[in-house]
C-alpha positions as CSV (number, residue, x, y, z in Angstrom):
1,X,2.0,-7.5,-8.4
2,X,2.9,-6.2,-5.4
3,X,-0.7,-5.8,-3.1
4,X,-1.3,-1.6,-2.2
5,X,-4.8,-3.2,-1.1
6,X,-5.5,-2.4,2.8
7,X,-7.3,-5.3,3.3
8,X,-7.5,-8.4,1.2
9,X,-10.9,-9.4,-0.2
10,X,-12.1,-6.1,0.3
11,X,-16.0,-5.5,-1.2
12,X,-16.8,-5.9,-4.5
13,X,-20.1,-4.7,-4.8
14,X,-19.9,-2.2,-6.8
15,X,-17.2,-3.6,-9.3
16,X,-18.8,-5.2,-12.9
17,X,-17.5,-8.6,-12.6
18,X,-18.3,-12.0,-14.4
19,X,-17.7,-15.3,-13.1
20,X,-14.5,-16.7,-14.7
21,X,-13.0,-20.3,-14.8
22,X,-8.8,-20.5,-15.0
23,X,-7.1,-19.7,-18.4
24,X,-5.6,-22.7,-20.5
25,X,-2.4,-20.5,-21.8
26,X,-3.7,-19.6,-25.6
27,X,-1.6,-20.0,-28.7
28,X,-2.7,-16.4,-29.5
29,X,-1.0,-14.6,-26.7
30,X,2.5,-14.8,-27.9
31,X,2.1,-11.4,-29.5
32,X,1.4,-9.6,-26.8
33,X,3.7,-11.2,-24.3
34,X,6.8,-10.6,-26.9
35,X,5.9,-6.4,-26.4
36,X,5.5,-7.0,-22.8
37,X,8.9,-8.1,-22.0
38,X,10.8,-5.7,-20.5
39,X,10.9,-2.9,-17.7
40,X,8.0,-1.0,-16.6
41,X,7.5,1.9,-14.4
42,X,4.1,2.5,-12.0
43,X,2.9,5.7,-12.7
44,X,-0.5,5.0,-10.7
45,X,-2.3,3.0,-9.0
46,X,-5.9,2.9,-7.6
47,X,-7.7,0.8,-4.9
48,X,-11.6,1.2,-4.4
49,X,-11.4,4.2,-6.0
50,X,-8.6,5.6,-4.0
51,X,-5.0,6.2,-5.1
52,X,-2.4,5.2,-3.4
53,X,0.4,7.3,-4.3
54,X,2.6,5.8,-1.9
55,X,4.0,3.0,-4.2
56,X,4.6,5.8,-7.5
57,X,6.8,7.9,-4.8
58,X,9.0,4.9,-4.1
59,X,9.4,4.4,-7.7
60,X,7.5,0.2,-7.9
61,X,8.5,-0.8,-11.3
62,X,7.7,-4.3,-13.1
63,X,10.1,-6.4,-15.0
64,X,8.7,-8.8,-17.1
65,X,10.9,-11.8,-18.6
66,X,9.1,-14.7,-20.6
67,X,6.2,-15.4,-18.5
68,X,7.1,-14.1,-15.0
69,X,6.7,-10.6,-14.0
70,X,8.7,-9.2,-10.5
71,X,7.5,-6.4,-8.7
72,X,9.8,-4.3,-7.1
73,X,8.6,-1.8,-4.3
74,X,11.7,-0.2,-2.6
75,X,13.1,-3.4,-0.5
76,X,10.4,-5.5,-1.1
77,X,9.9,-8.0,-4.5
78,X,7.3,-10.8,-5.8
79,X,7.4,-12.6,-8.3
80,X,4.2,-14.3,-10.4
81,X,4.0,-16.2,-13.6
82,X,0.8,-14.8,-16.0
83,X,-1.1,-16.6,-18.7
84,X,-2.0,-14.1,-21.2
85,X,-5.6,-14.3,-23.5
86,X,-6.0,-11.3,-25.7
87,X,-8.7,-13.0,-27.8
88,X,-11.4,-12.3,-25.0
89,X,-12.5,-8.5,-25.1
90,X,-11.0,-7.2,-22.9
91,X,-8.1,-9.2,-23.1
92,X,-7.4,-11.4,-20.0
93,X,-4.1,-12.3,-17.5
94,X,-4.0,-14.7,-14.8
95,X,-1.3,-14.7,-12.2
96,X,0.0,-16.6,-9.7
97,X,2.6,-15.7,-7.3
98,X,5.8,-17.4,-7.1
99,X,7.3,-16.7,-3.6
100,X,7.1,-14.9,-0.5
101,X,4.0,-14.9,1.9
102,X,1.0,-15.1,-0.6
103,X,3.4,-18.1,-2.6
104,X,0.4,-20.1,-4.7
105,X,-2.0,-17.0,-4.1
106,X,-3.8,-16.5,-8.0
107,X,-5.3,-13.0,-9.2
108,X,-7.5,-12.6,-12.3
109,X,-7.6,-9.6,-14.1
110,X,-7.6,-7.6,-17.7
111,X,-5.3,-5.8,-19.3
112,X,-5.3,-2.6,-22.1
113,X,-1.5,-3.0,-24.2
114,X,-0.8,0.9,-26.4
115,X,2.5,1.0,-27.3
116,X,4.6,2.5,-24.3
117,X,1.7,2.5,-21.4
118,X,0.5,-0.7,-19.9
119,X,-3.3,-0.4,-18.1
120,X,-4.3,-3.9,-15.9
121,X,-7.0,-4.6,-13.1
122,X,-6.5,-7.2,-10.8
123,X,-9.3,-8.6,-8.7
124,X,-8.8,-9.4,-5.3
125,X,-6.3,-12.3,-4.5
126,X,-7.7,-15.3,-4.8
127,X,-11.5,-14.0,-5.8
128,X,-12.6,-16.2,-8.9
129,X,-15.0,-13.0,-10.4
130,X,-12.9,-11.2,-12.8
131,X,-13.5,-7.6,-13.9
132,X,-14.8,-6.2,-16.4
133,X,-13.7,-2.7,-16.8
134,X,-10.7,-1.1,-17.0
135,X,-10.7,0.9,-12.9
136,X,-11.2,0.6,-9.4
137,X,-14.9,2.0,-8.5
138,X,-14.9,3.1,-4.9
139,X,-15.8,0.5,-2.9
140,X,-14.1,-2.1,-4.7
141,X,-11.4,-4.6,-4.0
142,X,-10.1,-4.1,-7.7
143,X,-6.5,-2.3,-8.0
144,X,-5.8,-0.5,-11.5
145,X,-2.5,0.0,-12.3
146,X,-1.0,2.1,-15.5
147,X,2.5,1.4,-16.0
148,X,5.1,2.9,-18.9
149,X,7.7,1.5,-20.4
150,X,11.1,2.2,-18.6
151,X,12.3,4.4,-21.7
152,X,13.9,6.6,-20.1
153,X,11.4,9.5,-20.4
154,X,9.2,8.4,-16.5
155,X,10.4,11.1,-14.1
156,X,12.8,9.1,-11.1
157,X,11.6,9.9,-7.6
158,X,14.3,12.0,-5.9
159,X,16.9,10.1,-4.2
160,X,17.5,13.6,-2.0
161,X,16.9,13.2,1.7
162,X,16.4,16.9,3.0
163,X,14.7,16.9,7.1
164,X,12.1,19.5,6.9
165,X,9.7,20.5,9.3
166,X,5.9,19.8,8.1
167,X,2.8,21.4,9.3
168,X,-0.8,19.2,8.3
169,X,-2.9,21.5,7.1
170,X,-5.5,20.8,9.8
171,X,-2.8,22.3,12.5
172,X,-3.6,19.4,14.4
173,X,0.5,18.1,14.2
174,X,4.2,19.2,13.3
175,X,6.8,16.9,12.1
176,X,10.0,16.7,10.1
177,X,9.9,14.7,6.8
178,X,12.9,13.4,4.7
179,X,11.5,14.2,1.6
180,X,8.3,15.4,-0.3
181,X,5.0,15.0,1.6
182,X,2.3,13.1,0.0
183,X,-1.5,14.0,1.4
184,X,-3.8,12.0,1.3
185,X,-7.7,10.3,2.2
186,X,-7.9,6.7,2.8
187,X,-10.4,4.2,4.5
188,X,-8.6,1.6,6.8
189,X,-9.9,-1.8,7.6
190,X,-11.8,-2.1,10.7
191,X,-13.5,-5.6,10.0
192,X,-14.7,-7.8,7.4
193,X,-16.3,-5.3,5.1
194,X,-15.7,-2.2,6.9
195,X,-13.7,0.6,6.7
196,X,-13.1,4.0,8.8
197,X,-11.6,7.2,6.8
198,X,-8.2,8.4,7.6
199,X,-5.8,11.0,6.4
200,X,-2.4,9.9,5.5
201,X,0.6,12.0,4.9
202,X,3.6,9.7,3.6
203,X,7.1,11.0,2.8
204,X,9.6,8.3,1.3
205,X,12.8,8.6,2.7
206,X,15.5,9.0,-0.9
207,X,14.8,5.9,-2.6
208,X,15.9,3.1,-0.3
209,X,12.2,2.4,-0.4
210,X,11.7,3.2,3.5
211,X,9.3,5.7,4.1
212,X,7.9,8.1,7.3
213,X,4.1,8.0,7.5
214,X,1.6,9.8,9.9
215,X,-2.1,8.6,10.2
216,X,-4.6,11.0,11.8
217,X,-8.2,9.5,12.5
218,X,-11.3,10.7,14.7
219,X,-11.8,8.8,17.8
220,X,-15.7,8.1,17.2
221,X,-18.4,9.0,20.3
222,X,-19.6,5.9,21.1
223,X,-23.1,6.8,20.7
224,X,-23.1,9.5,23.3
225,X,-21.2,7.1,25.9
226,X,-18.1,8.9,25.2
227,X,-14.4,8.4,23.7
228,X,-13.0,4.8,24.2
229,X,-10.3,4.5,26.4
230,X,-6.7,4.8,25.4
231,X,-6.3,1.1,26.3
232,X,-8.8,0.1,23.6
233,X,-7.6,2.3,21.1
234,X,-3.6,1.0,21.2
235,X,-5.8,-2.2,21.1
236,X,-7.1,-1.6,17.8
237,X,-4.1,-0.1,16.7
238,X,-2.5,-3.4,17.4
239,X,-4.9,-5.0,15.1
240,X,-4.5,-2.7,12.3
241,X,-0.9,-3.2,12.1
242,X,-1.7,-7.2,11.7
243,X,-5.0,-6.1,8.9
244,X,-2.6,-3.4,7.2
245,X,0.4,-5.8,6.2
246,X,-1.8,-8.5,4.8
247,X,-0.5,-10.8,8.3
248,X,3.4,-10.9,7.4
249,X,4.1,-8.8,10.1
250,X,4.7,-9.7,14.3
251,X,4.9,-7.5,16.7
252,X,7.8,-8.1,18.4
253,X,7.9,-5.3,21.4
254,X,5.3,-3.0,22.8
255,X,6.0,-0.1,25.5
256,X,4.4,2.7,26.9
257,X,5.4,6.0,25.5
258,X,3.9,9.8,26.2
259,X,4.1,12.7,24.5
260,X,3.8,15.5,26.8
261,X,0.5,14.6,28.3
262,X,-0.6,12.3,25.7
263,X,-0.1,8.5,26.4
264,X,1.1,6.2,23.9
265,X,2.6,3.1,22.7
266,X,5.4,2.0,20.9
267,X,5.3,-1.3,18.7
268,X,8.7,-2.7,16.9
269,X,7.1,-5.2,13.8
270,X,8.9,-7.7,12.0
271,X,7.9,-7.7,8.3
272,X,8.1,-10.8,6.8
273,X,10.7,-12.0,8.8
274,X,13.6,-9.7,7.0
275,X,13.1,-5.9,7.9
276,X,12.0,-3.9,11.0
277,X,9.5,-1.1,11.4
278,X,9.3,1.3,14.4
279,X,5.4,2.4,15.0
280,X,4.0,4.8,17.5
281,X,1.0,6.1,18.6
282,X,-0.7,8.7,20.5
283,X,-4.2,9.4,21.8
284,X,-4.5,13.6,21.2
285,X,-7.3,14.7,22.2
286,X,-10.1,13.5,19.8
287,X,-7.6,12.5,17.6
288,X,-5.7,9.5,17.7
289,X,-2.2,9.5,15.4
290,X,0.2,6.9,14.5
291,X,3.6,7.4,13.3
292,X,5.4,4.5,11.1
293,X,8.9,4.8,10.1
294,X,11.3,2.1,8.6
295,X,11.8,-0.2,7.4
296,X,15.3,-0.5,9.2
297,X,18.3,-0.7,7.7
298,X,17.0,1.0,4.9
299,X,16.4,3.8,7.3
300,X,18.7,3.9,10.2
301,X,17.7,4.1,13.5
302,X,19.0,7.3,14.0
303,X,16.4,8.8,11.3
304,X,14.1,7.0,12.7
305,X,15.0,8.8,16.2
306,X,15.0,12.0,13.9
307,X,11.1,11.6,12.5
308,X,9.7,10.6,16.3
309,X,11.5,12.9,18.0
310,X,10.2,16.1,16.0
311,X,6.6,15.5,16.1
312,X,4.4,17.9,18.1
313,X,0.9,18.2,18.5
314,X,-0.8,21.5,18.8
315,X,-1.4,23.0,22.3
């Protein structure tokens, strides 16, 4: 399926897991694989106990034909075969992806089949524990996804693209959106095993699958020496970028940018080698913000102009 995790490998402490070895494909799961085949529609999706409504917005759906599933998430697809065991309680899948960047990667999970709605946890690619509940505890590196059958009775995100000027709640910034703002808390990677809270707010531009996204976080005091400076901040935002697309991404070009007062920098990233996003960020105060926008063409660079042009900080 198509990865919402942050960072892969992400810690699994305080998941219930059980050492697994590789499923043999089982006579027994043709039953279930025959009601599986067909279209299904993400209605969510959690990560470490977080959801990431970001991939319902854009309207990620899963088609399933014999034994390989393909995940479609606005531009971007994957495809993986599964091997199916529903004589283990709870029923097993193992999958393996077909192409793309993570081509060969394997994920172990369990699955929950009733009727129209589809519930599976995936551990973390690669990770040979597989879990043992149905959820994503915080803290985890578990995704749970429920999916419905494309009946024709799941609500279709909006393909309406409507510029409207947004204020966060917090007062710290104004921006216009394309679309329906979603809020939200997240924790970003800042190492192996560590994480720093953030507040998103994501609008997806109609349903080309680009999106406009804003990232606040708190600068941290580092331990009464002060704020980093700017310099090591962009620095760090450089490595996010890198953490936060898994490593399909290069940065292709960096500039200075300023916002009033504020410095900044500008990064174009080329996602795995077929689309473009625009990122920029700004050091405000205690606050540093970054602005992503794209991909391009699905959003044209003069919407992209549009998003960065509007935002404001407060005075």
């Amino acid at each position: 399926m198509v990865n919402h995790r942050r960072e892969p490998g992400a810690a699994e402490n305080e998941l219930k897991t059980a050492p697994v070895a590789p499923l043999a494909p089982p006579a027994a799961s043709g039953s279930d694989r025959e009601k599986l085949q067909g279209t299904w529609i993400l209605t969510v999706v959690e990560v470490g106990g977080e959801k990431r409504m970001e991939a319902v917005a854009l309207g990620s759906r899963m088609t399933i034909t014999g034994d390989t599933m393909t995940m479609q998430q606005g531009p971007v697809s994957m495809r993986a075969r599964f091997v199916l065991d529903p004589t283990k309680t709870p029923k097993q899948i193992d999958m393996t992806v077909l192409d793309g960047p993570f081509k060969g990667k394997k994920q172990i999970g369990i699955y929950e089949l009733n009727g129209n709605e589809l519930k599976i946890c995936e551990a973390p690619t690669d990770s040979t524990t597989r879990p043992t509940v149905l959820g994503s505890p915080k803290g985890s590196g578990a995704e749970f996804s429920i999916l419905r059958r494309d009946d024709g009775t799941v609500p279709k995100p909006s393909s309406k693209i409507e510029w409207k000027e947004y204020t966060a709640p917090s007062k710290v910034f104004t921006v216009q959106f394309p679309g329906k703002v979603l809020e939200s808390k997240q924790n970003a990677p800042v190492g192996p095993g560590q994480t720093k809270a953030v507040l998103v707010y994501m609008s997806p531009y109609g349903t080309t699958g680009a999106t406009c996204v804003v990232v606040v976080e708190d600068i941290p005091n580092l331990f009464g020496f002060g704020m980093p400076k700017p310099e090591k901040i962009f620095s760090d935002v450089r490595d996010g970028l890198t953490k936060t697309t898994m490593g399909t991404a290069k940065i292709t070009k960096e500039e200075d940018v300023k916002l009033g007062d504020h410095p900044g920098k500008e990064f174009t990233l080329l996602v795995q080698g077929l689309v473009t996003l625009k990122v920029r960020s700004y050091v405000v105060g205690k606050h540093a913000i970054t602005l992503t926008a794209g991909p391009s063409p699905l959003m044209p660079e003069k919407e992209v102009k549009t998003f960065f042009d509007s935002f404001k900080v407060a005075k």
